[in-house]
C-alpha positions in Angstrom: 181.3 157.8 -20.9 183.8 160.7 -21.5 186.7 161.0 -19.3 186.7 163.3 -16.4 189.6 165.2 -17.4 188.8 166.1 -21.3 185.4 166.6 -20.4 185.2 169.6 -17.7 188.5 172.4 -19.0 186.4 174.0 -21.6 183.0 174.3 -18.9 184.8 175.0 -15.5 184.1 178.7 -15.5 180.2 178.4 -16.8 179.5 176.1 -14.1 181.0 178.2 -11.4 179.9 181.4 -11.5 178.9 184.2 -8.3 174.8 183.1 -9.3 175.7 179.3 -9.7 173.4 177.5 -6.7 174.3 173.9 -5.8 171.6 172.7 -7.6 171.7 174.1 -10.2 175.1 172.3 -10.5 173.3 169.0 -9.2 171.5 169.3 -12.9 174.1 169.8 -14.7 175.9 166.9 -12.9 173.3 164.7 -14.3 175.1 163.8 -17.3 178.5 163.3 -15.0 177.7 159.3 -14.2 178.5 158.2 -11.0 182.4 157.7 -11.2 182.7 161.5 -12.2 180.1 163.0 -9.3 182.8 160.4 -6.7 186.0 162.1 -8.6 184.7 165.5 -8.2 183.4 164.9 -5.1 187.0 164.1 -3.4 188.9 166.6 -5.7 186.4 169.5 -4.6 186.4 168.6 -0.3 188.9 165.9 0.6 189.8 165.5 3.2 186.8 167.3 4.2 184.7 164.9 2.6 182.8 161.4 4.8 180.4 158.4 3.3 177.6 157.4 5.3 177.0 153.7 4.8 173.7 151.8 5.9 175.3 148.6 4.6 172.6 148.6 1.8 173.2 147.3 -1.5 173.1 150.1 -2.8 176.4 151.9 -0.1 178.3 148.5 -0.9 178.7 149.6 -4.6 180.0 152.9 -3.4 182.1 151.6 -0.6 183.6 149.3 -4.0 184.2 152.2 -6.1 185.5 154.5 -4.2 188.3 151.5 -2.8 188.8 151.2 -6.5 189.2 154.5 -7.5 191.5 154.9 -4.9 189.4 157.8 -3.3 190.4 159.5 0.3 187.0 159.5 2.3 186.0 159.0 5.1 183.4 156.4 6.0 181.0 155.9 8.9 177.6 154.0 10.1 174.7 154.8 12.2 175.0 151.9 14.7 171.5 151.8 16.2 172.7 149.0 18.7 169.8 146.8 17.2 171.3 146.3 13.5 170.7 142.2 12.0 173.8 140.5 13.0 174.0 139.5 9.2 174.3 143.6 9.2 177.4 143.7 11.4 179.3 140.6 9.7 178.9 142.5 6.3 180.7 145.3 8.1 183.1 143.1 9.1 184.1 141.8 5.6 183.7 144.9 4.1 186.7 146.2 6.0 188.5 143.2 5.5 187.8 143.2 1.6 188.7 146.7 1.2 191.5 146.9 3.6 189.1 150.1 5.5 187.9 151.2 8.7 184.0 152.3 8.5 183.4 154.2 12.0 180.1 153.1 13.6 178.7 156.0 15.5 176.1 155.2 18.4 173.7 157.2 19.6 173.9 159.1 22.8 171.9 157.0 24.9 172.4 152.6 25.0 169.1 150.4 24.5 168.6 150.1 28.3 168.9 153.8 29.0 166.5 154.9 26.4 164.2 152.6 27.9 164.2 154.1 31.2 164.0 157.4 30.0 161.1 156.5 27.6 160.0 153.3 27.9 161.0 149.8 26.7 160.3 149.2 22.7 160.1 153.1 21.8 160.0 151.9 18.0 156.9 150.0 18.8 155.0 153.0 20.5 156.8 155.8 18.5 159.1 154.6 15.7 159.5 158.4 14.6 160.8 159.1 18.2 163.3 156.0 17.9 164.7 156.9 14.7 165.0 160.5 16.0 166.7 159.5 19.0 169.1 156.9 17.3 169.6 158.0 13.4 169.1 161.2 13.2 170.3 163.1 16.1 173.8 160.9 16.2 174.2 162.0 11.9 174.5 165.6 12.9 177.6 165.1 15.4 178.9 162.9 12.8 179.0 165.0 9.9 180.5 168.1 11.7 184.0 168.8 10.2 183.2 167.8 6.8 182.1 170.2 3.6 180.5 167.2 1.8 178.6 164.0 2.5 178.2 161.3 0.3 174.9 158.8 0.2 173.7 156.1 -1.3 170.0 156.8 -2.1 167.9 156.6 -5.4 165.3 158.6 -6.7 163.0 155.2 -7.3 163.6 154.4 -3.4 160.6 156.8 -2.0 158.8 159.5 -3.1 160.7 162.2 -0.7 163.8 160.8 -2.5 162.5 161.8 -6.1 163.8 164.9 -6.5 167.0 164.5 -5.3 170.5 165.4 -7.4 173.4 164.2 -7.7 174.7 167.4 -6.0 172.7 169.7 -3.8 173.2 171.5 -1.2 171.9 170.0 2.5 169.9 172.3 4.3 169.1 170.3 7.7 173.1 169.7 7.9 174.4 172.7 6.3 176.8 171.1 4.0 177.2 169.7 0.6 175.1 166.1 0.1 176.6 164.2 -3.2 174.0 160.8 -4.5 176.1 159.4 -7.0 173.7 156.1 -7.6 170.7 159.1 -7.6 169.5 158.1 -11.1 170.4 154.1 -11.0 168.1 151.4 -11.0 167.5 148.4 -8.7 168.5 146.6 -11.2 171.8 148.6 -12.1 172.8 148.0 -8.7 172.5 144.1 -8.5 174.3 144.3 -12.1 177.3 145.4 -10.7 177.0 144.0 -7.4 177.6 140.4 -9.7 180.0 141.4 -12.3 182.3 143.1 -10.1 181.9 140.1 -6.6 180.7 143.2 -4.4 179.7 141.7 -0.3 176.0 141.9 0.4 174.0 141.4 3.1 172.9 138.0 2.8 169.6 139.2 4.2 169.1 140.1 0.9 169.0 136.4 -0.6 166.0 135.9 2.3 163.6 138.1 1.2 164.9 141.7 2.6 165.1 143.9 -0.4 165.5 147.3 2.1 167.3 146.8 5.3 167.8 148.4 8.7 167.2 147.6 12.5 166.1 144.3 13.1 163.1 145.4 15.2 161.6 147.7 12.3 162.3 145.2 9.5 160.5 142.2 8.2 161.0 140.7 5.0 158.6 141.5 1.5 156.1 139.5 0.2 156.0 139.0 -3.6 154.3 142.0 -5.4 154.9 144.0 -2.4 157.4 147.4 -2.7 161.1 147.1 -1.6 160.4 149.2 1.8 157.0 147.3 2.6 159.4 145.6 5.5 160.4 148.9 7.4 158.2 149.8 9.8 155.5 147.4 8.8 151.8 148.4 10.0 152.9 152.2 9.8 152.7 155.0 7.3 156.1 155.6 7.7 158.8 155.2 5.1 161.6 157.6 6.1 164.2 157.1 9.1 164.6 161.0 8.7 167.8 161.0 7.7 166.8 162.3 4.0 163.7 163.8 4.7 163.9 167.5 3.0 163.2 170.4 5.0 163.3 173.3 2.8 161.0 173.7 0.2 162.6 173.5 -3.6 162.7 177.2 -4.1 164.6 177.8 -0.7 167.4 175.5 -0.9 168.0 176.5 -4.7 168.8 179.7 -3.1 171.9 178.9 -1.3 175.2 180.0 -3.4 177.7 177.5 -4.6 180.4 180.0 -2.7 178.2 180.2 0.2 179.2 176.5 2.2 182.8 176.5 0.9 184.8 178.0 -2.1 183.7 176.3 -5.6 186.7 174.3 -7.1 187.8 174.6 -11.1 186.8 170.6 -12.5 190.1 171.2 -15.0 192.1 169.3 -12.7 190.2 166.4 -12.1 192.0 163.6 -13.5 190.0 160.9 -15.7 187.9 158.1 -13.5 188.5 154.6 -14.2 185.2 153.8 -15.5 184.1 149.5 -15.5 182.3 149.0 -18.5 179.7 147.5 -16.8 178.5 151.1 -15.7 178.3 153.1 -18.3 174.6 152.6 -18.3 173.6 152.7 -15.4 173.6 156.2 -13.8 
């Protein structure tokens, strides 16, 4: 992989220019790696710049390079109030690996009041309504202050996911989204997850490939998909958290200068790069 820094002088001004959309820049970012989209990512916005973590494998890798690279963001979880308690104690030693506070933010209303407002076991009855209630309306709250949010999805996850860029502009939140791992495999992740001794949830070694409250997961029978455990016995397959709003053709229209001013990538110094990764984004 070429380094950051004698990669991006010669391009900075092509890539930035008054017609430049964010996703256009998210295609050109395709070739960057992960390391690179990180580096840029906390050159361009930090210390406006947060990580939203589900404790997945998938946010563990990310949570491991940015603590290696040395990065300054910011780094926060949805806590439902009904995560596995394997869930929390990976929280647990994640901050104690890394020597890092992750900021859980809850929703507005507790377990007992949500019931008396609408009725014990809402994700039974209406799982849309519970995610609503307890992922998506606490993200927005979260992510004000900040010009950029970093996640830890993957095109092969779902199909709304598919079409995502490393960089692209974030409608529903009005802010930059960065997906470093966008184009890595399953496999690429558990490949680094080995080589380089990363914490997992050890719900993973039981037959939970995709994790996330206890009441709406339930582990994956052989041959079945990776999310066949979230919300089993519905159609659903999205919290709502990445769920698109704007059609392609809208959200390409949004300006690079539009959110915040575009940066120059001259600066950005070269990424330490494990060899382990150079094939994997």
């Amino acid at each position: 992989m070429a380094s950051t820094a004698g990669s991006t002088g010669s391009t900075a001004s092509s890539l930035f220019t008054p017609s430049t959309t964010w996703n256009e820049l998210g295609v050109r970012a395709e070739a960057w790696g992960a390391e690179r989209t990180l580096r840029w990512a906390e050159t361009s916005f930090s210390p406006r710049l947060t990580l939203a973590t589900g404790f997945g494998a998938e946010g563990c890798v990310i949570i491991d390079l940015v603590a290696r690279m040395g990065l300054a963001v910011d780094i926060f979880t949805l806590d439902t109030g009904v995560l596995f308690p394997e869930t929390y104690d990976l929280w647990k030693r994640l901050e104690e690996r890394y020597g890092i506070t992750i900021k859980g933010v809850r929703p507005a209303q507790t377990l007992e009041e949500q019931a008396a407002t609408y009725g014990d076991k809402l994700w039974e009855r209406q799982p849309e309504k519970c995610c609503a209630l307890r992922k998506v309306a606490p993200l927005g709250p979260a992510l004000k202050g900040y010009d950029a949010w970093v996640t830890a999805i993957r095109r092969d996850q779902t199909t709304n996911r598919a079409s995502a860029l490393p960089i692209e502009w974030d409608a529903k939140n009005g802010l930059v989204k960065v997906n470093p791992l966008v184009r890595w495999s399953k496999d690429a992740v558990w490949a680094y997850i080995r080589e380089w001794d990363v914490p997992y949830n050890a719900l993973h070694d039981k037959g939970y490939p995709s994790i996330s409250c206890r009441t709406c997961t339930s582990p994956v029978k052989d041959g079945e998909d990776d999310r066949a455990g979230r919300w089993r016995g519905n159609e659903k397959t999205e919290c709502g958290l990445h769920v698109i709003p704007l059609t392609p053709a809208a959200e390409a229209a949004v300006p690079v200068a539009a959110p915040v001013a575009a940066p120059s990538l001259a600066a950005i110094p070269a990424a330490p790069v494990p060899a382990a990764t150079e094939t994997r984004a």
